[in-house]
C-alpha positions in Angstrom: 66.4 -51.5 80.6 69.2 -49.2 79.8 69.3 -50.1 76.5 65.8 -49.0 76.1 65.9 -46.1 78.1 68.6 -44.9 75.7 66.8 -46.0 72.6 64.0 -43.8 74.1 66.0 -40.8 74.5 67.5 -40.7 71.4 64.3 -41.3 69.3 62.2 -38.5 71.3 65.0 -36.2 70.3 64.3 -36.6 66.4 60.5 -36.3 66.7 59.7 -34.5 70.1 59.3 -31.4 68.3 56.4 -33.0 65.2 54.8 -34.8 68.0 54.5 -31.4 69.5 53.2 -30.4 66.6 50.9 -32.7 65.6 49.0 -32.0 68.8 49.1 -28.6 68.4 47.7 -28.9 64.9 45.1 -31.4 66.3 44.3 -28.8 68.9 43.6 -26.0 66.4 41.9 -28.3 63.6 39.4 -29.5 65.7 38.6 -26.4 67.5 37.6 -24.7 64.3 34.3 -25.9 62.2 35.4 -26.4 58.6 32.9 -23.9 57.8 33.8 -21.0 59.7 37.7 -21.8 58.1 36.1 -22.1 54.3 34.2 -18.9 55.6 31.0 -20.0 54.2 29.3 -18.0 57.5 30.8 -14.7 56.2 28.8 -14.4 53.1 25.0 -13.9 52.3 23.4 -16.1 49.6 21.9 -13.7 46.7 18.7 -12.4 47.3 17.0 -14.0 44.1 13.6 -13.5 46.0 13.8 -9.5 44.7 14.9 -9.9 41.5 13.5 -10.3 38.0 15.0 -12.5 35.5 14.9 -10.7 32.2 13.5 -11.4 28.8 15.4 -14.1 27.3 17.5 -13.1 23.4 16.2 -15.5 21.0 19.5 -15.9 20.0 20.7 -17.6 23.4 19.1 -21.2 22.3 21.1 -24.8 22.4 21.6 -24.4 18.7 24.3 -22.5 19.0 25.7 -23.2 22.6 25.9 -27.1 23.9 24.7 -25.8 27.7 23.0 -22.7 28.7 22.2 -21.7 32.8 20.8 -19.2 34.6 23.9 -17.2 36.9 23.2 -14.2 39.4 25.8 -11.3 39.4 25.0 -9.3 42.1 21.9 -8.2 41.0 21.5 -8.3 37.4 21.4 -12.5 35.9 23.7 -13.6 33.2 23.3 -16.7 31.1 26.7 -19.0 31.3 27.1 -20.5 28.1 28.9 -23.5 27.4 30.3 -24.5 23.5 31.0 -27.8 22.5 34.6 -27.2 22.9 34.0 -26.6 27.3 34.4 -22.9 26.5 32.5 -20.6 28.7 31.1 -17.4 27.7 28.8 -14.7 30.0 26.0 -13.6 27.9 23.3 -10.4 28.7 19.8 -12.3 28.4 18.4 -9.5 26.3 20.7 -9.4 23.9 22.7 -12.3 23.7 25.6 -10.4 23.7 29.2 -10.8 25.8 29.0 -9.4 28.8 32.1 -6.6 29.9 33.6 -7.9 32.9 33.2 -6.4 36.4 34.6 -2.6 37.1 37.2 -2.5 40.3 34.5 -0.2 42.1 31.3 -2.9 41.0 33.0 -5.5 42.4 33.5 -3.5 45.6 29.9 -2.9 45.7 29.3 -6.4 45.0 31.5 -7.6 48.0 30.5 -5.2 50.0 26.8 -6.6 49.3 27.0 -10.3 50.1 29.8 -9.7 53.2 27.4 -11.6 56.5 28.5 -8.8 58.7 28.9 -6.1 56.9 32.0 -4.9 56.5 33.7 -2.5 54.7 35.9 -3.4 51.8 39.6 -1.3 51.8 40.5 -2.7 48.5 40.1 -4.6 45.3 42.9 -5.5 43.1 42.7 -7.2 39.9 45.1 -10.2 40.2 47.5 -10.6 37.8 48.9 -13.5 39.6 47.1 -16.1 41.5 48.0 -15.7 45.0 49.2 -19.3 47.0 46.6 -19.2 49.8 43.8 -19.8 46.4 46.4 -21.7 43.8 43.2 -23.7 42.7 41.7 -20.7 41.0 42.6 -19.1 37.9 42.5 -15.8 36.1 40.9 -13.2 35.6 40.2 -13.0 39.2 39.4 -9.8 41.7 40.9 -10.0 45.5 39.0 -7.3 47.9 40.2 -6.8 51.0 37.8 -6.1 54.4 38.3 -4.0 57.4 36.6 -6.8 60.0 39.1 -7.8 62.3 39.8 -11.6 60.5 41.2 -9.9 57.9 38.4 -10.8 55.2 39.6 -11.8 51.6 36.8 -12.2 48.7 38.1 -13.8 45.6 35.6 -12.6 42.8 35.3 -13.9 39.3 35.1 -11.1 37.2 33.1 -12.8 34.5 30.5 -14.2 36.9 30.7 -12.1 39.8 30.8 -15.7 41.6 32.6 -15.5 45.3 35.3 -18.2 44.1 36.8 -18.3 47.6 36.8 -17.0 51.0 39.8 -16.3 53.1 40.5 -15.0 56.3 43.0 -15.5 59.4 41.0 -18.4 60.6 41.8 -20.1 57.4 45.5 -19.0 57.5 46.0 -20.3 60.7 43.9 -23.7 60.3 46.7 -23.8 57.0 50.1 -23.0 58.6 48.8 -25.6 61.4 48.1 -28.0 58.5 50.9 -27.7 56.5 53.1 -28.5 59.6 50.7 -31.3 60.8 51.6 -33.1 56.8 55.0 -31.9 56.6 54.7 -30.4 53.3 56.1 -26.9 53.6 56.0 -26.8 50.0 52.8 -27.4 48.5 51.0 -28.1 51.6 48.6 -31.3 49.8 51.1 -34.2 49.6 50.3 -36.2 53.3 52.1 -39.6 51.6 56.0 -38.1 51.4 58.8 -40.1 53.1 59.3 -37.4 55.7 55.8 -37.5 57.1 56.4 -41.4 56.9 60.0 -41.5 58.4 58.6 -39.5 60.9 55.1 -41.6 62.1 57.5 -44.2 62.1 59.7 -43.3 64.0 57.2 -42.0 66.3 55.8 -45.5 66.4 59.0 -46.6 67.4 59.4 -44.4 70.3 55.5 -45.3 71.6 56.8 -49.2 71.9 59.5 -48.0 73.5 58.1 -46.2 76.2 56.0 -49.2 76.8 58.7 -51.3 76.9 60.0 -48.9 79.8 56.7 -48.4 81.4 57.0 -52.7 81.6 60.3 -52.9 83.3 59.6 -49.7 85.2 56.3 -50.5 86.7 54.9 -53.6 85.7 57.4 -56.0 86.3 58.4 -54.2 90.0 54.9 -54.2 90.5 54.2 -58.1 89.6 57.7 -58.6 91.5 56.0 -57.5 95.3 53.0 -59.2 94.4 54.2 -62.7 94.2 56.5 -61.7 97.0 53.3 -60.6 99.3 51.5 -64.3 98.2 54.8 -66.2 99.5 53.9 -64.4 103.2 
């Protein structure tokens, strides 16, 4: 039993820490609903009910574009057009033409609009870099910033005045927890790396272990005074 007791120590000394870790991440994954961490409950759908689509150019036909679709911008509607090269193009329905993208103070207003409770935005910026905590979007892309006390984040598509992505300190928190529950402290994604696997398996290894002592500690004392108590 020594040798297992030491084969015990020595393994809980490499992962005592991750298991700690993992639990903790456990602990603060499950006590947050996806949805509240993608922040789906902190913005209002479009009120499509009160507005009017407008007239429709007679030059926005599948003639010239491969896929056309109705898309709300606050409260004015757009027409997304596709090409037969996958290029997308935002079009007025009147008059066929490009539309301009969003002003700074528009898509305030716009954010400002569609935010569940309300709050006030303290600033856009128009990104000229994608920031990590949204790597899967891309450019052009507006960031505003609310006053509520998650610390609110609106990603806003210019173009399309689409709500790309929601981010607030309930996501950042389910995140850092995640990124230490995989071990990837780079790109946080990658849950199949040789570290995360070196370390379940070693963690493995110190479960059996501890079995193995919880055998000769108490099961085998245990099954000891029982067949002494049958010989009496």
């Amino acid at each position: 039993m020594k040798f297992w007791r030491k084969v015990h120590k020595w393994i809980a000394y490499l992962v005592a820490i991750q298991i700690l870790l993992w639990i903790s991440g456990g602990l603060v994954m499950s006590a947050f609903p996806i949805e509240k961490v993608r922040g789906k409950h902190l913005v209002l759908p479009p009120k499509i009910d009160q507005i009017i689509k407008p007239s429709l150019s007679n030059d926005i036909t599948l003639t010239n574009w491969q896929q056309l679709s109705w898309v709300q911008r606050g409260t004015d509607w757009l027409i997304k057009a596709q090409n037969s090269h996958q290029q997308t193009y935002w079009l007025h329905p009147s008059t066929g033409a490009e539309v301009k993208l969003l002003t700074p103070s528009a898509t305030l207003k716009l954010a400002e609009y569609r935010h569940a409770n309300r709050a006030n935005a303290l600033t856009v910026e128009n990104l000229e870099t994608i920031p990590f905590e949204v790597r899967h979007l891309n450019l052009p892309m507006y960031q505003v910033n609310f006053d509520d006390w998650i610390h609110t984040s609106f990603y806003i598509n210019p173009q399309s005045g689409k709500i790309a992505s929601v981010r607030s300190d309930i996501w950042r928190l389910y995140d850092f927890f995640w990124m230490l529950h995989i071990m990837d402290y780079q790109d946080r994604e990658d849950f199949n790396h040789p570290l995360l696997i070196g370390a379940a398996g070693l963690s493995l290894l110190f479960t059996f272990t501890g079995l193995i002592l919880v055998y000769f500690s108490v099961l085998k004392p245990w099954y000891a005074r029982l067949k002494y108590r049958k010989r009496f």
